[in-house]
ROGU-217763 format. One record per residue (C-alpha): residue number from 0; x, y, z. Coordinates in Angstrom, 2 decimals, m for minus. Example, Ala and Ser with C-alpha at 12.3 -4.5 7.8 and 13.67 -1.06 7.14 Angstrom:
# ROGU-217763
<pt pos="0" xx="12.30" yy="m4.50" zz="7.80"/>
<pt pos="1" xx="13.67" yy="m1.06" zz="7.14"/>
# end
This chain:
# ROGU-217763
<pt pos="0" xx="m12.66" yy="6.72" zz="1.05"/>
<pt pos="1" xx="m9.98" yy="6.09" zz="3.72"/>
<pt pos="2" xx="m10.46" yy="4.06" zz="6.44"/>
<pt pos="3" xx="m10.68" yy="5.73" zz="9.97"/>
<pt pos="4" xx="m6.75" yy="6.91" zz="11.01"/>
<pt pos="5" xx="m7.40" yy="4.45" zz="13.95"/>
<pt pos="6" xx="m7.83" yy="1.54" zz="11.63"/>
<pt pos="7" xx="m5.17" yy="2.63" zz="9.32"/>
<pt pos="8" xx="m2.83" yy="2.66" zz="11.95"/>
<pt pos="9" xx="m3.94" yy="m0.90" zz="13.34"/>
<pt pos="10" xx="m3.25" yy="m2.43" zz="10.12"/>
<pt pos="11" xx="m0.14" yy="m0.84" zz="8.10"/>
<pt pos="12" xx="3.56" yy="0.46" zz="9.46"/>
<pt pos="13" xx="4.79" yy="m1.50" zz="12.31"/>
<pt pos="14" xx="2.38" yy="m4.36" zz="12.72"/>
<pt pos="15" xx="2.54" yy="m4.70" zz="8.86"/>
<pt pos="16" xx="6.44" yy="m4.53" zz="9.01"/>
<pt pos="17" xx="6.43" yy="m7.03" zz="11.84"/>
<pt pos="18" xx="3.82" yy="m9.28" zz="9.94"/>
<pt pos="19" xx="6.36" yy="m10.00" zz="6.85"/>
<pt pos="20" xx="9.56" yy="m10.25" zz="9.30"/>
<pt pos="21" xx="7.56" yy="m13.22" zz="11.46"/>
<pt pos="22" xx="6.69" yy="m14.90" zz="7.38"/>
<pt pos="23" xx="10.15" yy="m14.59" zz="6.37"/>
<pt pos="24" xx="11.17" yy="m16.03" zz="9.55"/>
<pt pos="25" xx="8.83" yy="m18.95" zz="9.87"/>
<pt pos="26" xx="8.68" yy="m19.81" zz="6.26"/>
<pt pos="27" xx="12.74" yy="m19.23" zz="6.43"/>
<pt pos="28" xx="13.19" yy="m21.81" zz="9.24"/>
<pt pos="29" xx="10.74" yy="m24.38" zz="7.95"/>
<pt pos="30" xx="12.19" yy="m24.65" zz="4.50"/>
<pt pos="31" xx="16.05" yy="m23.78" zz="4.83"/>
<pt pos="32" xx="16.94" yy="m24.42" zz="8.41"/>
<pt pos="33" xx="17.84" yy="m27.96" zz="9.86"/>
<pt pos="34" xx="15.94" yy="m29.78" zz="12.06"/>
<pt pos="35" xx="16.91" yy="m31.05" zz="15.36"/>
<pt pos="36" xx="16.85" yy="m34.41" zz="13.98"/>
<pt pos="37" xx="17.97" yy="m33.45" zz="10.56"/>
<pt pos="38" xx="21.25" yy="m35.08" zz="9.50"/>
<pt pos="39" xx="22.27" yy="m33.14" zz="6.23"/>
<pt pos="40" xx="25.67" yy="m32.08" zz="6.40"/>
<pt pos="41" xx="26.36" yy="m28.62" zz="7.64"/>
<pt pos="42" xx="27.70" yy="m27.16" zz="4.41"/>
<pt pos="43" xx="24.58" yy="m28.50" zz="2.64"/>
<pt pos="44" xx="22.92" yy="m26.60" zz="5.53"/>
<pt pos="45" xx="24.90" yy="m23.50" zz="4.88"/>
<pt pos="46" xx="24.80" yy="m23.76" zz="1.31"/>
<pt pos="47" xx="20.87" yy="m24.03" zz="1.52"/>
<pt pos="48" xx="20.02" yy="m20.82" zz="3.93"/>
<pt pos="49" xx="22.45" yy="m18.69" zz="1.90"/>
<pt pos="50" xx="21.10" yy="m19.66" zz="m1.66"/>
<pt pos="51" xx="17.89" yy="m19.06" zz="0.01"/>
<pt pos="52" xx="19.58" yy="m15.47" zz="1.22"/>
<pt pos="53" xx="20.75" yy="m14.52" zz="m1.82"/>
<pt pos="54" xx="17.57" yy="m15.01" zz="m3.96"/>
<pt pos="55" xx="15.00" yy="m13.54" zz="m1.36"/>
<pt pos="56" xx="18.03" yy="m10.36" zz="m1.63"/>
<pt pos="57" xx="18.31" yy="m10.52" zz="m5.51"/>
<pt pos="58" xx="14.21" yy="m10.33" zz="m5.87"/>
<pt pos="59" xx="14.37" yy="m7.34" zz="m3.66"/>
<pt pos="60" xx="16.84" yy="m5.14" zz="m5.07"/>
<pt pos="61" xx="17.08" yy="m6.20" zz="m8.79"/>
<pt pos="62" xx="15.12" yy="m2.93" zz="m9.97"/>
<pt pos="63" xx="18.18" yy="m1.43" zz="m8.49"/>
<pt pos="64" xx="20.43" yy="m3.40" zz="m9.62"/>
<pt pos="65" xx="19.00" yy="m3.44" zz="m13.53"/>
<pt pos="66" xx="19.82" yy="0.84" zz="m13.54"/>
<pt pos="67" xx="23.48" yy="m0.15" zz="m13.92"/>
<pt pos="68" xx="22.41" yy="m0.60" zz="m18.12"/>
<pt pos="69" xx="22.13" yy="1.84" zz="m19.81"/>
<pt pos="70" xx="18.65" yy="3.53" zz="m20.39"/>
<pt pos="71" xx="16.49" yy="2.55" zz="m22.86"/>
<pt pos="72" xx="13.55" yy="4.69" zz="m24.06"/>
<pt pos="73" xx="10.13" yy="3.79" zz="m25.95"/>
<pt pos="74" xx="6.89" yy="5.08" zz="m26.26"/>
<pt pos="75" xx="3.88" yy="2.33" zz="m24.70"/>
<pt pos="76" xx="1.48" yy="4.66" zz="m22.91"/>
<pt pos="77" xx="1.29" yy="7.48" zz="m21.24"/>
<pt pos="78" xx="1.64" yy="5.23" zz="m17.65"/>
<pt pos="79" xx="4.79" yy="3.99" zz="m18.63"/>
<pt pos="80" xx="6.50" yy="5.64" zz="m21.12"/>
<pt pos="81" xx="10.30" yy="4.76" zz="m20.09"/>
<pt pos="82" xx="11.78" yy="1.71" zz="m18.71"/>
<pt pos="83" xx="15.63" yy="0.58" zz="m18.32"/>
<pt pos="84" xx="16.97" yy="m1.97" zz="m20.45"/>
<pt pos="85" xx="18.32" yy="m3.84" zz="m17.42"/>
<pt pos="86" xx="14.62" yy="m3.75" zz="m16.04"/>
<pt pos="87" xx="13.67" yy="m5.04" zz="m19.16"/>
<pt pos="88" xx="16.41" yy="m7.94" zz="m19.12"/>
<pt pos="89" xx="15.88" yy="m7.94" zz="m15.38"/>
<pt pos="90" xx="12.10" yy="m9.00" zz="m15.47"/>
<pt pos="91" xx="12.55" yy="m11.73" zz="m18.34"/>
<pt pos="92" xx="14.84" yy="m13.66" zz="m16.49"/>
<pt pos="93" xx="12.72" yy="m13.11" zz="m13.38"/>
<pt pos="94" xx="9.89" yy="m14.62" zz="m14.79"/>
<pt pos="95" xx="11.82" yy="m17.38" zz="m16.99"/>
<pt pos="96" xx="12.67" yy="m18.48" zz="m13.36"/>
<pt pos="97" xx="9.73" yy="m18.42" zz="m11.84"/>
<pt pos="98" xx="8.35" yy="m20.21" zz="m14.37"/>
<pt pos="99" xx="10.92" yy="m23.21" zz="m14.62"/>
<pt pos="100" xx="10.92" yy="m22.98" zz="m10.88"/>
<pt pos="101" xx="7.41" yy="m23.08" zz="m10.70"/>
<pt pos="102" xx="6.65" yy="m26.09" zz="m13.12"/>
<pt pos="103" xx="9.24" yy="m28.10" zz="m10.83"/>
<pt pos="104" xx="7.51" yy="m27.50" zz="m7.50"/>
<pt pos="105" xx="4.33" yy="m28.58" zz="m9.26"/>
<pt pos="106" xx="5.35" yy="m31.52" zz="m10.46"/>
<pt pos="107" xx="7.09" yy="m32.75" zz="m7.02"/>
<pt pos="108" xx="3.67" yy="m32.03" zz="m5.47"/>
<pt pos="109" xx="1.97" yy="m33.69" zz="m7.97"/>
<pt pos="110" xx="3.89" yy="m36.92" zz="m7.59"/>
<pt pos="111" xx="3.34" yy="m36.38" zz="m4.06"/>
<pt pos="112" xx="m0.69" yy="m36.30" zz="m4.70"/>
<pt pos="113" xx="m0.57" yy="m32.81" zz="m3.11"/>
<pt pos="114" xx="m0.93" yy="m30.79" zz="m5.63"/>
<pt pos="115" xx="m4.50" yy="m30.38" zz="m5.41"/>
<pt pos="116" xx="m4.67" yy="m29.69" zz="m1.82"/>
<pt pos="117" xx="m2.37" yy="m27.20" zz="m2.07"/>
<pt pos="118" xx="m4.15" yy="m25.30" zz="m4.74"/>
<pt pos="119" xx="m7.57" yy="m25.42" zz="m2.70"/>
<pt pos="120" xx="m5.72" yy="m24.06" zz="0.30"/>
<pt pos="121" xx="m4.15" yy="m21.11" zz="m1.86"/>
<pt pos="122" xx="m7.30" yy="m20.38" zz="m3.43"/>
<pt pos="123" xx="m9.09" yy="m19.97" zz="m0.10"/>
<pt pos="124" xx="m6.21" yy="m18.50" zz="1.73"/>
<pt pos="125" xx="m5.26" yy="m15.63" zz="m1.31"/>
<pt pos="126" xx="m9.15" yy="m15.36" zz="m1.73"/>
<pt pos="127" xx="m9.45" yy="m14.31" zz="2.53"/>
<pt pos="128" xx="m6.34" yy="m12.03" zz="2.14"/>
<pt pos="129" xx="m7.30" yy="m10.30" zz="m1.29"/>
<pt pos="130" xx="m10.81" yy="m8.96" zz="0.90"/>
<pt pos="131" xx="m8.97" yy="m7.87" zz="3.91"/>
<pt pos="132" xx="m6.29" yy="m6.25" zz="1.78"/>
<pt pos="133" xx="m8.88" yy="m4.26" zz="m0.44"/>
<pt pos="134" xx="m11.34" yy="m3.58" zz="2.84"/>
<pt pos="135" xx="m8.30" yy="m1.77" zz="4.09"/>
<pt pos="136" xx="m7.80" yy="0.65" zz="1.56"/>
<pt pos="137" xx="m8.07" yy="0.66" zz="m2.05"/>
<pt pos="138" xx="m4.70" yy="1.39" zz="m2.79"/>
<pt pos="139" xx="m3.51" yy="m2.06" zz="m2.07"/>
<pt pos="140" xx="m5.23" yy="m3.03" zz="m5.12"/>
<pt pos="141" xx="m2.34" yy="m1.89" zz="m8.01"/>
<pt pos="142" xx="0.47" yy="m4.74" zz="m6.63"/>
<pt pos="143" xx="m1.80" yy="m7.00" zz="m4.94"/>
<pt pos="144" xx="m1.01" yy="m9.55" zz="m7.45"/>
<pt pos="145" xx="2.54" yy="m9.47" zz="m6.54"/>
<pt pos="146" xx="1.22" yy="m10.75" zz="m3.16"/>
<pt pos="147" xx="m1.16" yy="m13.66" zz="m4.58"/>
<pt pos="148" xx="1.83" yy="m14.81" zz="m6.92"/>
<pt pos="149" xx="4.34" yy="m14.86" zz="m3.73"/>
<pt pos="150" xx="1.79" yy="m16.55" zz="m1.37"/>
<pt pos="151" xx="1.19" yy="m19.50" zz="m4.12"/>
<pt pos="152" xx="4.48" yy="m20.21" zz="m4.39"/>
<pt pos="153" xx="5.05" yy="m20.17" zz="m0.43"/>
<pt pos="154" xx="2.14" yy="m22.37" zz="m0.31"/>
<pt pos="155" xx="3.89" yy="m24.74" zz="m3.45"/>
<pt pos="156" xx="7.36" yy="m24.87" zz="m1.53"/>
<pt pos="157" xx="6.87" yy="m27.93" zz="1.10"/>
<pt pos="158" xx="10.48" yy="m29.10" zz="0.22"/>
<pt pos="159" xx="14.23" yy="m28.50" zz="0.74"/>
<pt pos="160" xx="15.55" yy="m29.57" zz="m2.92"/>
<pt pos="161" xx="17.99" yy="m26.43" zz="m3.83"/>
<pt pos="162" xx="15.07" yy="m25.28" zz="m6.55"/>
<pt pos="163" xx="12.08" yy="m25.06" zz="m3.98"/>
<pt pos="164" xx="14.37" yy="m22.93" zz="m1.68"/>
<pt pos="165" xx="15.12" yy="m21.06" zz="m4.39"/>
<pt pos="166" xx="11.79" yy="m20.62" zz="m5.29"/>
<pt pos="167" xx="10.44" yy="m20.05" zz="m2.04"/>
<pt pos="168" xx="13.76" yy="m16.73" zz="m2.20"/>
<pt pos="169" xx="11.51" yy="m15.28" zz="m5.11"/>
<pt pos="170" xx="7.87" yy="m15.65" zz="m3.91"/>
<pt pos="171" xx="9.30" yy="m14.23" zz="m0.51"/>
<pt pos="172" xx="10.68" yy="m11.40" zz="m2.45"/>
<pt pos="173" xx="7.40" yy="m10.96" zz="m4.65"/>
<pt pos="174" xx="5.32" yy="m10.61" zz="m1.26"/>
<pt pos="175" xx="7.23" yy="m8.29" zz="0.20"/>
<pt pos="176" xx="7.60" yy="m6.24" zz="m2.63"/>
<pt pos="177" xx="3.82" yy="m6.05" zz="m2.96"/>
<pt pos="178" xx="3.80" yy="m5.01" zz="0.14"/>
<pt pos="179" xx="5.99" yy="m1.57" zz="m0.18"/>
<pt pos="180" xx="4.43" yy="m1.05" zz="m3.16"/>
<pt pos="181" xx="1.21" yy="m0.70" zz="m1.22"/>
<pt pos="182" xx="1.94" yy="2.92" zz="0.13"/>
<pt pos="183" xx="2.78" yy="2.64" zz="4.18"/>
<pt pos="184" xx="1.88" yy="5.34" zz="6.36"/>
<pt pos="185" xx="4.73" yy="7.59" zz="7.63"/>
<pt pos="186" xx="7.52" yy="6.80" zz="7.94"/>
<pt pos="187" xx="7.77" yy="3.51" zz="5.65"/>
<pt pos="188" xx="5.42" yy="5.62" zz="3.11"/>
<pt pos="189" xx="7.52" yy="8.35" zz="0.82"/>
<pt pos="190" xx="5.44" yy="7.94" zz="m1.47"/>
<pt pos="191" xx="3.53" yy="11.58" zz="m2.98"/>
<pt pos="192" xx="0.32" yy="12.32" zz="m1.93"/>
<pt pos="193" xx="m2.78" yy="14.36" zz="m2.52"/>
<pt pos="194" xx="m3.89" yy="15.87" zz="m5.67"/>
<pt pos="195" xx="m1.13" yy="16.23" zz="m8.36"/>
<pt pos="196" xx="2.41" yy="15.28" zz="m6.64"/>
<pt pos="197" xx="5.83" yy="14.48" zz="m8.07"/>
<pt pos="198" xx="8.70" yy="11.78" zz="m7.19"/>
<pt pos="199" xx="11.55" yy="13.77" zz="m8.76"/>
<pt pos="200" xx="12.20" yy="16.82" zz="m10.79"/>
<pt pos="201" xx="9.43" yy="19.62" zz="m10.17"/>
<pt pos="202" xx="8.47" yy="19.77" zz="m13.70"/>
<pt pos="203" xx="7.08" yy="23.24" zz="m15.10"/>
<pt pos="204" xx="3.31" yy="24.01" zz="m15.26"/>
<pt pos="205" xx="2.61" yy="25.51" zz="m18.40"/>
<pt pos="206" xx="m1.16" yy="26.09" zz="m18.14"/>
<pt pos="207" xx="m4.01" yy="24.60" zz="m16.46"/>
<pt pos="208" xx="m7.89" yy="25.06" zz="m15.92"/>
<pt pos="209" xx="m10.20" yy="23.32" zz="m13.49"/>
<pt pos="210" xx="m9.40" yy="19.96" zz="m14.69"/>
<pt pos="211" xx="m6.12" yy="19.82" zz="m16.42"/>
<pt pos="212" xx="m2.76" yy="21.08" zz="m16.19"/>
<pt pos="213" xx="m0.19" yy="20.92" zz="m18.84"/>
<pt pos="214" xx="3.43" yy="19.78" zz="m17.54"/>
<pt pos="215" xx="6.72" yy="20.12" zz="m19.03"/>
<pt pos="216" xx="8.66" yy="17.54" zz="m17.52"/>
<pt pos="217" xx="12.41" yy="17.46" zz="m17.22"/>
<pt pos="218" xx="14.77" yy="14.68" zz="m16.72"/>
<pt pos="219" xx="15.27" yy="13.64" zz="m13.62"/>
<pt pos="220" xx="19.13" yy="13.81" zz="m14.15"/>
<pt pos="221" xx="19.52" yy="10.74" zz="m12.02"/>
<pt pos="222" xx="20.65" yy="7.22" zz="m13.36"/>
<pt pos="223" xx="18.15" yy="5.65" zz="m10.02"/>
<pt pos="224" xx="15.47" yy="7.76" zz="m11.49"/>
<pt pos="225" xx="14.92" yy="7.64" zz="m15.65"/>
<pt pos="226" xx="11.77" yy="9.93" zz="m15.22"/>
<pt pos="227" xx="9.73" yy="11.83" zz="m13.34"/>
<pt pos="228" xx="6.61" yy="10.16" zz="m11.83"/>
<pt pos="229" xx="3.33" yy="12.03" zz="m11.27"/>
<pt pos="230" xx="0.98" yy="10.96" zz="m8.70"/>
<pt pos="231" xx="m2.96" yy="12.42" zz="m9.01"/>
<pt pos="232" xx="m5.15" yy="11.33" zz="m5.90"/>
<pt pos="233" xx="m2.25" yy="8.55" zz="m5.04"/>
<pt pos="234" xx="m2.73" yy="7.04" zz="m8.37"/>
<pt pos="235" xx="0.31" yy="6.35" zz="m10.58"/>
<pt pos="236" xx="m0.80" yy="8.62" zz="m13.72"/>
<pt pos="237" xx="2.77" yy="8.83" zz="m15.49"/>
<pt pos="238" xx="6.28" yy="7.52" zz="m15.39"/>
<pt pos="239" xx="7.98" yy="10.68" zz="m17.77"/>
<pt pos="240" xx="10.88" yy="9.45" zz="m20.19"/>
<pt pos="241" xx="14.20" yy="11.78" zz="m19.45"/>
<pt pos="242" xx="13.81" yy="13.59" zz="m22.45"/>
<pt pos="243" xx="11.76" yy="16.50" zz="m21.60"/>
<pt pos="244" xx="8.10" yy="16.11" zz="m22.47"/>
<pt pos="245" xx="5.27" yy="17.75" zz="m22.41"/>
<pt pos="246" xx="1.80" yy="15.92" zz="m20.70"/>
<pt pos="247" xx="m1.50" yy="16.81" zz="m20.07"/>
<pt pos="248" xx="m2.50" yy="15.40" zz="m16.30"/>
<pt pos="249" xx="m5.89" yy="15.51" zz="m14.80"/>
<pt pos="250" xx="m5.71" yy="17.46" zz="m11.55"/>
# end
């Protein structure tokens, strides 16, 4: 079950929004801002913070961006049954970069004989964080991964070569996404709650009994929003395509 409101409260909303403010800030100013003592030209200083910027920005906001393509519609699963083709594009070439990204921080630690040290810190640090996320509530579990990826490659970034801070712009990104997709209390959390609860379009009920109710969804008829998504006990059950459909839910 929930934690105690008083607990809940101690550990999500403000302090939580504060907590990834005072990483982005730290991490931000040891990685991309000069030294006292650091003599890199200024525009390679500029250049560095706003590449830095611009990819923390990108990671954020890409799912937005990627509903500028067109939709496109296929049948996977009933959990996600309709994705946009720039989401699609969006994520390759998110993870192509990580990836390419990622291999170069490695090696640089590697040649740097840190490699393993930083891996045994991750491991403990993500392990720690992983328990206190989950003790908190169990809806931290679905994106906690988005977390563990961004802390390892905060962990990985130790230098100021334009593909570390670049890097480090993604994994920043990554974390803090994980965290909004947790589900904040009011007011960061608009998220549905409580039984069976929609994002979008009130869909039609059709006919239910004590454990099911049938749905006829409609489209959402909003290019932000290619479906309808239906939440049962704060659990994402189904992302509807816009076509109208018809879905059996568990209530």
């Amino acid at each position: 079950g929930e934690p105690a409101s008083l607990w809940v409260a101690a550990t999500s909303g403000g302090p939580i929004v504060a907590f990834v403010a005072f990483v982005v800030w730290r991490v931000s100013a040891r990685h991309c801002l000069p030294e006292r003592d650091d003599e890199t030209p200024w525009r390679q200083r500029v250049g560095r913070r706003s590449l830095f910027l611009f990819v923390l920005a990108l990671g954020l906001h890409w799912g937005k961006l990627a509903t500028l393509v067109p939709n496109v519609t296929f049948s996977q699963s009933s959990q996600f049954a309709s994705f946009t083709a720039g989401g699609i594009a969006g994520l390759v070439v998110l993870i192509s970069a990580l990836v390419v990204l990622g291999l170069a921080a490695a090696y640089s630690l590697w040649r740097e004989k840190l490699l393993a040290r930083v891996l045994m810190g991750y491991i403990a640090f993500a392990a720690a964080y992983a328990a206190f996320a989950l003790a908190v509530s169990a809806r931290f579990a679905p994106h906690l991964h988005h977390n563990q990826i961004g802390l390892l490659i905060v962990c990985a970034c130790r230098r100021r070569t334009v593909a570390l801070v670049a890097l480090l712009g993604l994994g920043l990104a990554l974390f803090i996404e994980g965290f909004e997709r947790w589900g904040w209390d009011e007011p960061f959390d608009t998220r549905p709650r409580g039984g069976v609860a929609f994002a979008s379009s009130a869909p039609v009920v059709e006919g239910a009994n004590a454990t099911h109710a049938t749905l006829r969804l409609p489209p959402s008829g909003t290019a932000a929003l290619p479906g309808v998504a239906v939440y049962v006990n704060e659990v994402l059950t189904l992302v509807a395509a816009q076509a109208p459909v018809t879905v059996d839910v568990p209530v």
